[in-house]
VOMI-281284 format. One record per residue (C-alpha): x, y, z; residue number from 1. Coordinates in steps of 0.2 Angstrom, whole numbers, plus 5000, padded with zeros to 4 digits. Layout:
BEGIN
  east  north    up    k
     X      Y     Z  NUM
...
This chain:
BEGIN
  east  north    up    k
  5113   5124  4934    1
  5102   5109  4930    2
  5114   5102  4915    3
  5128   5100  4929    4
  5120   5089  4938    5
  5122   5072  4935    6
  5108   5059  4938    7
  5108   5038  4941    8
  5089   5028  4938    9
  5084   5014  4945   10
  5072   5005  4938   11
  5061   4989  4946   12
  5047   4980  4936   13
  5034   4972  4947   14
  5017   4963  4941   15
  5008   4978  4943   16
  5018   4993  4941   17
  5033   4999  4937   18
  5046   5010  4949   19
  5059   5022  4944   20
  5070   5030  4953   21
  5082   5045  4948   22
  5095   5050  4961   23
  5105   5067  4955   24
  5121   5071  4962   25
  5115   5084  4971   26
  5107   5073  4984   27
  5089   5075  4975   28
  5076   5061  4974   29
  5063   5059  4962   30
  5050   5043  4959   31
  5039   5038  4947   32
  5026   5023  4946   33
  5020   5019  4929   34
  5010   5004  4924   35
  5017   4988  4917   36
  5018   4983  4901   37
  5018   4962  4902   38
  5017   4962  4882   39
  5034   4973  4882   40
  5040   4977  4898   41
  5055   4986  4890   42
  5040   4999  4885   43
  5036   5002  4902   44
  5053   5006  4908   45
  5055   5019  4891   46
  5039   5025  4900   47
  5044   5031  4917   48
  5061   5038  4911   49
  5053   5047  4900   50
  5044   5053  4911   51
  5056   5058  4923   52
  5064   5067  4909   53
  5049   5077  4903   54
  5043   5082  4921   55
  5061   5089  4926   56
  5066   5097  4911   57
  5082   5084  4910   58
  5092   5080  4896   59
  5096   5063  4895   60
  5114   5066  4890   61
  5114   5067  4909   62
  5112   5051  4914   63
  5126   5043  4917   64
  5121   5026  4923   65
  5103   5016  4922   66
  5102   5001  4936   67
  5088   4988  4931   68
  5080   4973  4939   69
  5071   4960  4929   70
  5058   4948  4930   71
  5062   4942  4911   72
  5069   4927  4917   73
  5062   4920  4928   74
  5046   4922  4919   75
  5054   4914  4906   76
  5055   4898  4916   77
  5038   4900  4923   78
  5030   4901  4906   79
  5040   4889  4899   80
  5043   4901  4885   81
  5065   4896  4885   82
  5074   4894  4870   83
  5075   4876  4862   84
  5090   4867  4873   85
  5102   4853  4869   86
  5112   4845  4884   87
  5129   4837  4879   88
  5135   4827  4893   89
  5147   4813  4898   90
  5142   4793  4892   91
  5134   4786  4905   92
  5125   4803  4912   93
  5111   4806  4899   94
  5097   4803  4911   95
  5103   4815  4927   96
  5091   4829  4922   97
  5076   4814  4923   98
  5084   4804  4941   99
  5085   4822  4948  100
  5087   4821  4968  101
  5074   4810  4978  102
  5065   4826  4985  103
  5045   4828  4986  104
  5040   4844  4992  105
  5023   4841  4994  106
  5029   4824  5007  107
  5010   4813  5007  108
  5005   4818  4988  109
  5004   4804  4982  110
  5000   4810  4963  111
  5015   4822  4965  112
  5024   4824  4947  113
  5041   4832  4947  114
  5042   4846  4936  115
  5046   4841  4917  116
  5065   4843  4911  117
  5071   4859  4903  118
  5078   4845  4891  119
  5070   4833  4886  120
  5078   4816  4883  121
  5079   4817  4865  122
  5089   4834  4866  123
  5102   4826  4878  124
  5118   4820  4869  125
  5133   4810  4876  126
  5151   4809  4874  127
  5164   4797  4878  128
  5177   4804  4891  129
  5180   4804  4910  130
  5188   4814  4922  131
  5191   4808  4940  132
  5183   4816  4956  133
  5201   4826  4957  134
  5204   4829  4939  135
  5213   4813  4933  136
  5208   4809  4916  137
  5201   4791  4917  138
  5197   4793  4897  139
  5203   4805  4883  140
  5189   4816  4874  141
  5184   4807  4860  142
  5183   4822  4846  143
  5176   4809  4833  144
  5160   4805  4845  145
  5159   4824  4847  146
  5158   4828  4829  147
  5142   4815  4826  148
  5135   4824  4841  149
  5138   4842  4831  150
  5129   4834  4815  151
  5115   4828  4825  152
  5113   4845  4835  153
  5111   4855  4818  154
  5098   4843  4812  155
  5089   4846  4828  156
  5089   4864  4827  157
  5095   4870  4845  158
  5094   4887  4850  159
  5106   4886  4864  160
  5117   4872  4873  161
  5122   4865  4890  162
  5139   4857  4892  163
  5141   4849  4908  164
  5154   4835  4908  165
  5158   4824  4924  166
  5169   4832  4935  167
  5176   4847  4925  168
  5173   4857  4940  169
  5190   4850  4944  170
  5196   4853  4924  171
  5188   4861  4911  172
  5198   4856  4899  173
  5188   4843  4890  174
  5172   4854  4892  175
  5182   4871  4884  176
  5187   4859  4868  177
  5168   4850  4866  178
  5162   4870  4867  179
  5176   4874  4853  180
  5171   4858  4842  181
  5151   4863  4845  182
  5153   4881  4840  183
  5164   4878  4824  184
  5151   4867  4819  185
  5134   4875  4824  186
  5140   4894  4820  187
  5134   4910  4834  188
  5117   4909  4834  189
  5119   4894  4846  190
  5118   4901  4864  191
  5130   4887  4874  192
  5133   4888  4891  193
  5149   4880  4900  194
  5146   4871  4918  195
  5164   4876  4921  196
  5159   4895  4916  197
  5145   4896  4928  198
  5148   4885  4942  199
  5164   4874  4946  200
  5156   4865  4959  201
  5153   4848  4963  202
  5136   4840  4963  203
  5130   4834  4948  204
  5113   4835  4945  205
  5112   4855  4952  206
  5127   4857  4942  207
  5118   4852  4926  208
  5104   4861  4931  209
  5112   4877  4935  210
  5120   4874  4916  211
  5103   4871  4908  212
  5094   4885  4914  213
  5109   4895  4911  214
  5106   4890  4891  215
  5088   4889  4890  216
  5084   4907  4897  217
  5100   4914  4888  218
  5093   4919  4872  219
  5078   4925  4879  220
  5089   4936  4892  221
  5099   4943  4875  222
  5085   4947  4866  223
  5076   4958  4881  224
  5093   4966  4886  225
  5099   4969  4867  226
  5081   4977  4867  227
  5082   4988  4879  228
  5098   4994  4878  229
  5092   5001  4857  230
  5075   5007  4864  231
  5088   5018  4876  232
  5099   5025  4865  233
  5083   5029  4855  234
  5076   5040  4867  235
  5095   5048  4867  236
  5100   5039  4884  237
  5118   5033  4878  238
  5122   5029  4898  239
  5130   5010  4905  240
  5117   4998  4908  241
  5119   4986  4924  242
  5107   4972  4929  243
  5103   4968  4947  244
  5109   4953  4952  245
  5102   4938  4964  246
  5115   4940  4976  247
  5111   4959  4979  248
  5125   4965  4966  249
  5124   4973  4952  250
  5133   4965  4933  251
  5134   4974  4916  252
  5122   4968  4902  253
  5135   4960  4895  254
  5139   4951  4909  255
  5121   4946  4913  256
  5120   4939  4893  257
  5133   4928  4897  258
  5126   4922  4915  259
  5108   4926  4914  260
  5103   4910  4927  261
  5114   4926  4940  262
  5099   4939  4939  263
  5084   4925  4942  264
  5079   4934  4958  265
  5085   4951  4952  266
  5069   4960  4959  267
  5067   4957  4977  268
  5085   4957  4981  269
  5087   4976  4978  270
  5073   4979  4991  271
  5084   4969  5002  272
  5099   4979  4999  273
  5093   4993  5000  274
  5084   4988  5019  275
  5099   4984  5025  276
  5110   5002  5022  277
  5094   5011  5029  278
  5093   5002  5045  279
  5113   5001  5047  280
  5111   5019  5045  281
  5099   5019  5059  282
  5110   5008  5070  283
  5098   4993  5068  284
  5108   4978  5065  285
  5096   4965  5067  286
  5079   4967  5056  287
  5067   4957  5043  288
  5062   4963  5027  289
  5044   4964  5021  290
  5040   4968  5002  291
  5023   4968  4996  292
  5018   4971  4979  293
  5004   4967  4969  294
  5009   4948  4965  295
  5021   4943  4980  296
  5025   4948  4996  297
  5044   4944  5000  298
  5055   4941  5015  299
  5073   4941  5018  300
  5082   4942  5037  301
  5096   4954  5038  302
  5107   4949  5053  303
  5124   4958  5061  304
  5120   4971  5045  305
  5122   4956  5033  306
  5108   4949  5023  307
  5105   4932  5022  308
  5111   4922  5008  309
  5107   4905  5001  310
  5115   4894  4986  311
  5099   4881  4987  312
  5085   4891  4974  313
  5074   4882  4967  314
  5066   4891  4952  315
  5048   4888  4944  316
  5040   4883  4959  317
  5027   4897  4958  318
  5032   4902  4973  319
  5048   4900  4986  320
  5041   4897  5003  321
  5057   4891  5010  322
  5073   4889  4999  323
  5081   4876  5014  324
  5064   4866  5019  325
  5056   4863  5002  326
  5066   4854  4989  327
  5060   4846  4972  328
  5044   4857  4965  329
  5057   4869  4954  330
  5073   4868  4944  331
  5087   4871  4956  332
  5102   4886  4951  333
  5115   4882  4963  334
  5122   4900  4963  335
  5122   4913  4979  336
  5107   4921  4982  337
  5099   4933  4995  338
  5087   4920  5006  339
  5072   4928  4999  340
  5055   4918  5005  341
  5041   4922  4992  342
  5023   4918  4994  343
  5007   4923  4982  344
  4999   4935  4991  345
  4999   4951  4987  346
  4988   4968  4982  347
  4983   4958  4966  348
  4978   4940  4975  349
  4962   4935  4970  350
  4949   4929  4983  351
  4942   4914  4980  352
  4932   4899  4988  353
  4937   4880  4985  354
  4926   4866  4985  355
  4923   4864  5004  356
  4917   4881  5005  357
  4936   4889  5014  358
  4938   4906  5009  359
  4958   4908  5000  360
  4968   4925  4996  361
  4981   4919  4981  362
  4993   4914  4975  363
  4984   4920  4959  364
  4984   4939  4954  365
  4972   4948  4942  366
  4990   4957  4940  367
  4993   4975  4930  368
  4981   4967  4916  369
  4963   4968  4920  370
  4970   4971  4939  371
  4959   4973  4956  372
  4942   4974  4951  373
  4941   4994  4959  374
  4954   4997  4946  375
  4939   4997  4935  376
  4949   4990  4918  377
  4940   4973  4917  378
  4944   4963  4932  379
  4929   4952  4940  380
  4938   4942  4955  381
  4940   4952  4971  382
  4956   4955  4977  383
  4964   4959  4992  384
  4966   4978  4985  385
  4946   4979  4985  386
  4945   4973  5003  387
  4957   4986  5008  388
  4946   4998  4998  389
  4930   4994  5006  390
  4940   4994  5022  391
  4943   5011  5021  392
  4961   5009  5022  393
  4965   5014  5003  394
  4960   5032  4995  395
  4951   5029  4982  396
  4954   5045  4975  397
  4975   5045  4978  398
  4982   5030  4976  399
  4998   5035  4967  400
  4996   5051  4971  401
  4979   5052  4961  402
  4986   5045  4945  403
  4976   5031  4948  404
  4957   5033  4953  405
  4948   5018  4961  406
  4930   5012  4959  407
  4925   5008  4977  408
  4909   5005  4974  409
  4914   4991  4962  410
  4924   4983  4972  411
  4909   4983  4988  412
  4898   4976  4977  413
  4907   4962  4971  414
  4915   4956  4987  415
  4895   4957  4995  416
  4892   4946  4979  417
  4904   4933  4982  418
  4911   4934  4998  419
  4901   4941  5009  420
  4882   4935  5004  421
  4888   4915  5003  422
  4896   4917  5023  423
  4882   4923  5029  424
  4893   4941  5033  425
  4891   4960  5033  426
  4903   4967  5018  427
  4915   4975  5030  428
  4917   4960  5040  429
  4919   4950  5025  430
  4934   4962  5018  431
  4941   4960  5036  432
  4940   4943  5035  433
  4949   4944  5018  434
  4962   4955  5025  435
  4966   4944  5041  436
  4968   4931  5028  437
  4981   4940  5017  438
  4991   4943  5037  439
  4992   4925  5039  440
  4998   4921  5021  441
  5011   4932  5024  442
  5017   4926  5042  443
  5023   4910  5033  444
  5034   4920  5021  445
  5043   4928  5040  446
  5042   4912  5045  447
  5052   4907  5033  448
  5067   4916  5035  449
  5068   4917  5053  450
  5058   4904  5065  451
  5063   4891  5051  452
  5082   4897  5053  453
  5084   4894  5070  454
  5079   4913  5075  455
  5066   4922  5087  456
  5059   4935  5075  457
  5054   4945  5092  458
  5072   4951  5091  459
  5071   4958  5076  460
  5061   4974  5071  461
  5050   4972  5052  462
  5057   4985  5040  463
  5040   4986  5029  464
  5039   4993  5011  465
  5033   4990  4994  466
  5016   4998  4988  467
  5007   4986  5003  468
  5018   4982  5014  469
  5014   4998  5027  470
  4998   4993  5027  471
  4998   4976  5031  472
  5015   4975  5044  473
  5011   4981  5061  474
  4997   4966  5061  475
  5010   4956  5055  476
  5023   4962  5067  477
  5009   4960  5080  478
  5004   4941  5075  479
  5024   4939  5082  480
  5024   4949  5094  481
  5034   4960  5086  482
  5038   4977  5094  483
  5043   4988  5083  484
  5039   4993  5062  485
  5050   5005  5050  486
  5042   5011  5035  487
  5057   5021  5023  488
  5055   5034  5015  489
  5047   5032  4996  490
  5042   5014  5002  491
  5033   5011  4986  492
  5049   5012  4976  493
  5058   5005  4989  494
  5067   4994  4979  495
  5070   5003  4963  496
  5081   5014  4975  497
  5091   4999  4983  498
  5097   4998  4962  499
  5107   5013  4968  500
  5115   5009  4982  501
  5121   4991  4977  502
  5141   4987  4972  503
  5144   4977  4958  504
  5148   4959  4964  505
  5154   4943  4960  506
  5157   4927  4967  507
  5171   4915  4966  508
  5167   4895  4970  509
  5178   4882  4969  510
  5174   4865  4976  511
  5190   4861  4991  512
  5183   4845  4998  513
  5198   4838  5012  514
  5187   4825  5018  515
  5189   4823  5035  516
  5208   4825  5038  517
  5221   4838  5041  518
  5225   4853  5028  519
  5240   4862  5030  520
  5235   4880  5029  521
  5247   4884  5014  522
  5238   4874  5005  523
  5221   4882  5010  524
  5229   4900  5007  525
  5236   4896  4989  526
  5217   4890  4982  527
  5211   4907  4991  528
  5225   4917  4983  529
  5221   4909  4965  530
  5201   4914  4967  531
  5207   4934  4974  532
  5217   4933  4958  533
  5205   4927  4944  534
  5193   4939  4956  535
  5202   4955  4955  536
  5206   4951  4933  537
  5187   4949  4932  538
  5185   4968  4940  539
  5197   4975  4930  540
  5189   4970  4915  541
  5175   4979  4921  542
  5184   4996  4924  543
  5187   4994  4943  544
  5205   4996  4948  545
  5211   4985  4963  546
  5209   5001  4976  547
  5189   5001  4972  548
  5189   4982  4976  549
  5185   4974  4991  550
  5189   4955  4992  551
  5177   4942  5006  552
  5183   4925  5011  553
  5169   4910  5014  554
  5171   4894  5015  555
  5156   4879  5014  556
  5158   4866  5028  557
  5150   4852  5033  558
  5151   4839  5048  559
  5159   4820  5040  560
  5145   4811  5033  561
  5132   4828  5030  562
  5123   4829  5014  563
  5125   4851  5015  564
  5134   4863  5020  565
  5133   4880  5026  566
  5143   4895  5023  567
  5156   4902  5034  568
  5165   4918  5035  569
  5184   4915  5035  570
  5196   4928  5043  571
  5212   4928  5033  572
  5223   4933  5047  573
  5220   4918  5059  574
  5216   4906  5041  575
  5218   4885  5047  576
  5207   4869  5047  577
  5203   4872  5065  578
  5198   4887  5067  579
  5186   4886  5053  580
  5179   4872  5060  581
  5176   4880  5077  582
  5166   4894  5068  583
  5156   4879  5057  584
  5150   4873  5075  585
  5145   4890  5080  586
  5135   4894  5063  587
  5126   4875  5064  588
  5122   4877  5084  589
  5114   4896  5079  590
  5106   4887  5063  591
  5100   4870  5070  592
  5102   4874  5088  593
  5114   4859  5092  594
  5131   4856  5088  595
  5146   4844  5088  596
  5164   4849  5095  597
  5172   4831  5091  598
  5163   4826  5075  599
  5176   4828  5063  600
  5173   4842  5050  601
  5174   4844  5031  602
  5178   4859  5021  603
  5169   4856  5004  604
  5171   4872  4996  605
  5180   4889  4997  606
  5172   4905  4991  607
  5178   4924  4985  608
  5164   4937  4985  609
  5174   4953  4975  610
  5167   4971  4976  611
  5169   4985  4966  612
  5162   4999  4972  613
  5154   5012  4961  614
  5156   5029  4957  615
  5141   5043  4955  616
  5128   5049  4966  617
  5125   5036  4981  618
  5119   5049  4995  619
  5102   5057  4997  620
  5093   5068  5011  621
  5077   5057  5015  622
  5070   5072  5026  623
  5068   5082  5011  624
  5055   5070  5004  625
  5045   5071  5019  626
  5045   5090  5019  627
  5038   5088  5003  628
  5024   5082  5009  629
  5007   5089  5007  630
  4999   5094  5024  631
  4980   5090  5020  632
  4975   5081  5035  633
  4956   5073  5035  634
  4947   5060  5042  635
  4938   5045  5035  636
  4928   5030  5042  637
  4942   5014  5043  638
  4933   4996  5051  639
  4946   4989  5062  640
  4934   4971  5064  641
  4921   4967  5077  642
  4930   4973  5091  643
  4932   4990  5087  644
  4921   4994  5072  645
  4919   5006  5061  646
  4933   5021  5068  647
  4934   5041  5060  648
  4955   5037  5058  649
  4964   5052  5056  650
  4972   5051  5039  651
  4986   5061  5038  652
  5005   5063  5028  653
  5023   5057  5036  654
  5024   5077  5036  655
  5012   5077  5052  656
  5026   5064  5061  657
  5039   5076  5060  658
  5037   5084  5079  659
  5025   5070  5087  660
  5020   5055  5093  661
  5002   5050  5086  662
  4992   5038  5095  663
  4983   5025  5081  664
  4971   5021  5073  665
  4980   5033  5058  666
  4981   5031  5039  667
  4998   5040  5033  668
  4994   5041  5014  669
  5008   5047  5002  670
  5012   5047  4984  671
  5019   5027  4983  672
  5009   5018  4995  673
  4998   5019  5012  674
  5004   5015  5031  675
  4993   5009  5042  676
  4992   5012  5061  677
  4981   5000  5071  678
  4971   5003  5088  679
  4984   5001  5101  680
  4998   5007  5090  681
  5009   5023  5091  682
  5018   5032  5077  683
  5031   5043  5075  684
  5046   5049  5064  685
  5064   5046  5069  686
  5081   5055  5063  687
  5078   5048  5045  688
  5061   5050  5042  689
  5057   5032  5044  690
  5039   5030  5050  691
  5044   5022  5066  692
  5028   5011  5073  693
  5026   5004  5091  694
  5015   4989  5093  695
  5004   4987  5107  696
  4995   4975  5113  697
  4980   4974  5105  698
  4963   4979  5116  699
């Protein structure tokens, strides 16, 4: 009977529409695009649920659990739109957030202005104490100095506060007491944030920064989550609330309230997640994720079945092109994250001609509000959308499965206005062009996370999703001589169903720094044993009992005399200094393609990463979605560029694939996005219904 089935939703807000998944315990799949709503997206999410609800008859008494990612805050920091932040540091330290780190991203820019503090100067308060590099108190708290701070704060009118004192990474004692001082004094509507509570790691100025961002998006974060959570329970959905987090688990909202700077990159990590259990579950170890959307197109590497992951983010850059090679346009958060590389370009990008007449795709999006201008609701600048239109690629008349009706005709006429007409170019070669531009944006953002890594992406297969991400990967698979493409099932909404299939997950950092001499491994063991602990109390608190926990050991090494680090995987069973270090020089030599056997080695920091693993529906049959599928085979005319013209492509469903190999040029069209098969292509469907597309060399 339907009321005893039990059902878990996903939920994904992107620029331009809005994904939800519903997984029921039965194994059954249902999707669902709405558009966003950037003046509420909480609306848009009550939207799609709804309905869900509505087209299914369900009663949302059975939902049990709603997963979500967020933009809210990194949109916060974009827009500049935080709460009013105070920073209380030590004396002495006022000005870090100013000095930053001596990093240019932009190298021969000589007008290059780093980004303006989240803080400004006159919000930054200090107080007299010191504690040593190893926790020594060098100077007592002075509590007097702290209460001037408290009176000057309240005539200031903070809405939230950093603490970050020098060193508490070690001790958080004098930060613990400045908080109790500060919160007596100033009451609960200040939002304050601990550097001890977020990240007890050395380095001061990402500490600070982590700190601040943590405090200026907080109330933001709370008033959005708060939000949500009574619009729910309004519409009678009563179910747990959990917040994607960057690292590719999930948190509770309460959880993300308290740590908000933890779900940044809450988005495209899901998509990453969810890439990685699909191609495991193919027996693909080795693949690179491409997620194209209307604003962005992302790329994460997913190597041995693990993704990727990076503790240097930079946030309000506009873009992340490379999370290790650019420093210094953004606000660093020196927490784990999946190694997304993020460009601008993206269904949405905007075509455009700069002042010595080069033709650009991005980073700007006409977004969900006015959109493409095909999409016929106000829009004037010609996107990449409109070029795929004209191209003959995208249905006018079923793109999201006919909910949304294109204005083709629209969109010709303005890309012959201006693009076509000022180059001198027929239309269609003018949309190819446009579209052979949006393939190289996208190339840097693979680059990114694998020639820039030290790694051939030719041994990697692309794993393509996202509403444009099937139509625009076998050209970029082919630019790298790539040889194989998988498009998932639901592709479109890709990422809302990675919500389902991620753990809850938290990491554990303490800063461990042996210089460069000998450690006994008791020692080592005992600082682990104290992070599983704290580790497995925080679970608890969060309803997992220590059977439904898994525990992972890393540590962050260095050669003597190295700036940074990288992360290593430690085994417990064979745990000392020289083992550790023997897989340090394997991870640099596969990262930086030399290494050092006799430099010596530090170990800076050790790490925890605990895992509750959830309960509820996790599994689905992906073959039933493709059964689904409508047979209505047609043809239409498609312009493959001057080599091959205009071409009558087969467009046909995933439904077609199910017995046969196809030879391209095909269009597979489905409900959430479009796949494209080139000339010199091959498609079929393998054991999961993953569109699985063999790239030839092109004629």
């Amino acid at each position: 009977m339907q009321s005893d089935i039990r059902y878990r939703v996903g939920v994904d807000i992107g620029g331009t529409f809005t994904d939800v998944v519903v997984l029921g315990s039965d194994g059954s799949l249902i999707t669902k695009k709405v558009s966003s709503t950037p003046d509420d997206y909480g609306r848009g999410i009550i939207n799609g649920v709804s309905e869900v609800l509505d087209d299914l008859g369900m009663h949302p008494s059975t939902i049990d659990g709603i997963v979500h990612a967020t933009t809210v805050a990194t949109n916060t920091i974009l827009e500049f739109k935080g709460a009013r932040t105070a920073l209380v540091t030590t004396e002495g330290f006022r000005d870090v957030l100013e000095m930053r780190r001596l990093r240019i991203p932009d190298l021969y820019n000589l007008q290059y202005e780093k980004p303006a503090p989240l803080v400004p100067r006159r919000l930054a308060f200090e107080v007299p104490e010191r504690l040593g590099p190893r926790g020594e108190v060098w100077q007592e708290l002075d509590e007097t100095a702290v209460d001037a701070v408290a009176a000057k704060l309240a005539e200031c009118n903070v809405e939230a506060l950093a603490i970050c004192l020098l060193h508490s990474y070690t001790d958080p004692k004098h930060e613990q007491r400045v908080e109790e001082i500060l919160k007596k004094a100033l009451g609960e509507d200040v939002y304050i944030t601990c550097s001890s509570s977020i990240l007890r790691e050395m380095r001061e100025f990402e500490r600070t920064s982590t700190t601040v961002v943590n405090a200026y998006i907080g109330p933001v974060v709370n008033r959005y989550l708060d939000s949500l959570v009574k619009q729910l329970k309004a519409e009678g959905i009563d179910a747990p609330l959990e917040i994607m987090q960057s690292n590719g688990g999930v948190m509770t909202a309460g959880a993300a309230m308290k740590k908000p700077a933890c779900i940044v990159e809450s988005g495209p990590a899901a998509g990453v997640i969810a890439c990685a259990r699909v191609a495991k579950n193919c027996g693909h170890d080795n693949v690179i994720s491409l997620d194209m959307g209307g604003t962005t197109a992302k790329a994460a590497m997913i190597e041995n079945g693990e993704p990727a992951k990076t503790s240097e983010y930079e946030v309000g850059t506009g873009i992340n092109l490379s999370s290790m090679l650019v420093k210094g346009g953004g606000y660093p958060i020196k927490l784990p994250f999946i190694d997304v590389s993020e460009i601008g370009a993206g269904g949405g990008s905007i075509v455009s001609t700069d002042e010595v007449g080069l033709t650009k795709v991005g980073p700007t999006s006409a977004g969900a509000v006015p959109g493409p201008i095909c999409y016929d609701q106000g829009g004037v600048d010609p996107t990449l959308t409109d070029a795929l239109v004209v191209l003959g690629y995208y249905n006018p008349d079923f793109l999201v499965g006919g909910s949304l009706t294109l204005n083709a005709a629209k969109a010709r006429a303005a890309i012959e206005e201006k693009v076509a007409r000022p180059m001198g170019k027929s239309v269609l070669d003018a949309a190819h062009g446009i579209f052979a531009i949006a393939v190289a944006n996208m190339t840097r953002a693979v680059k990114a996370v694998s020639t820039y890594r030290g790694r051939d992406p030719r041994d990697f297969i692309l794993f393509a999703f996202g509403g444009g991400g099937p139509v625009m990967a076998a050209e970029i698979a082919r630019a790298f001589r790539m040889r194989r493409v998988l498009v998932p099932v639901a592709p479109g909404v890709f990422s809302a169903l990675g919500l389902l299939f991620s753990d809850t997950q938290h990491e554990f950092i303490r800063t461990f720094f042996t210089g460069s001499g000998d450690v006994p491994s008791a020692a080592i063991e005992a600082a682990y044993a104290e992070l599983e602990k704290e580790a497995l109390s925080v679970l608890a608190e969060e309803g997992y009992k220590k059977d439904r926990v898994t525990l992972r050991r890393l540590a962050d090494m260095r050669y003597s005399g190295q700036a940074f680090e990288l992360t290593i995987p430690v085994a417990k069973e064979t745990l000392n200094l020289e083992n550790m270090a023997s897989d340090f020089n394997d991870e640099h030599e596969r990262t930086y393609g030399h290494r050092s056997d006799t430099d010596p080695v530090d170990l800076v920091n050790i790490k925890v990463i605990a895992r509750g693993v959830a309960s509820g529906p996790r599994t689905y049959d992906p073959m039933s979605l493709v059964r689904a599928a409508k047979d209505e085979r047609c043809e239409r005319e498609a312009y493959f560029g001057p080599d091959h013209g205009l071409v009558s492509t087969p467009v046909i469903s995933r439904l077609d694939l199910l017995s046969q190999t196809m030879e391209g040029p095909l269009i597979i069209e489905e409900y959430d996005a479009t796949c494209l098969v080139p000339p010199s292509c091959t498609a079929s469907l393998d054991e999961l219904g993953n569109i699985d597309i063999a790239i030839g060399d092109e004629t």
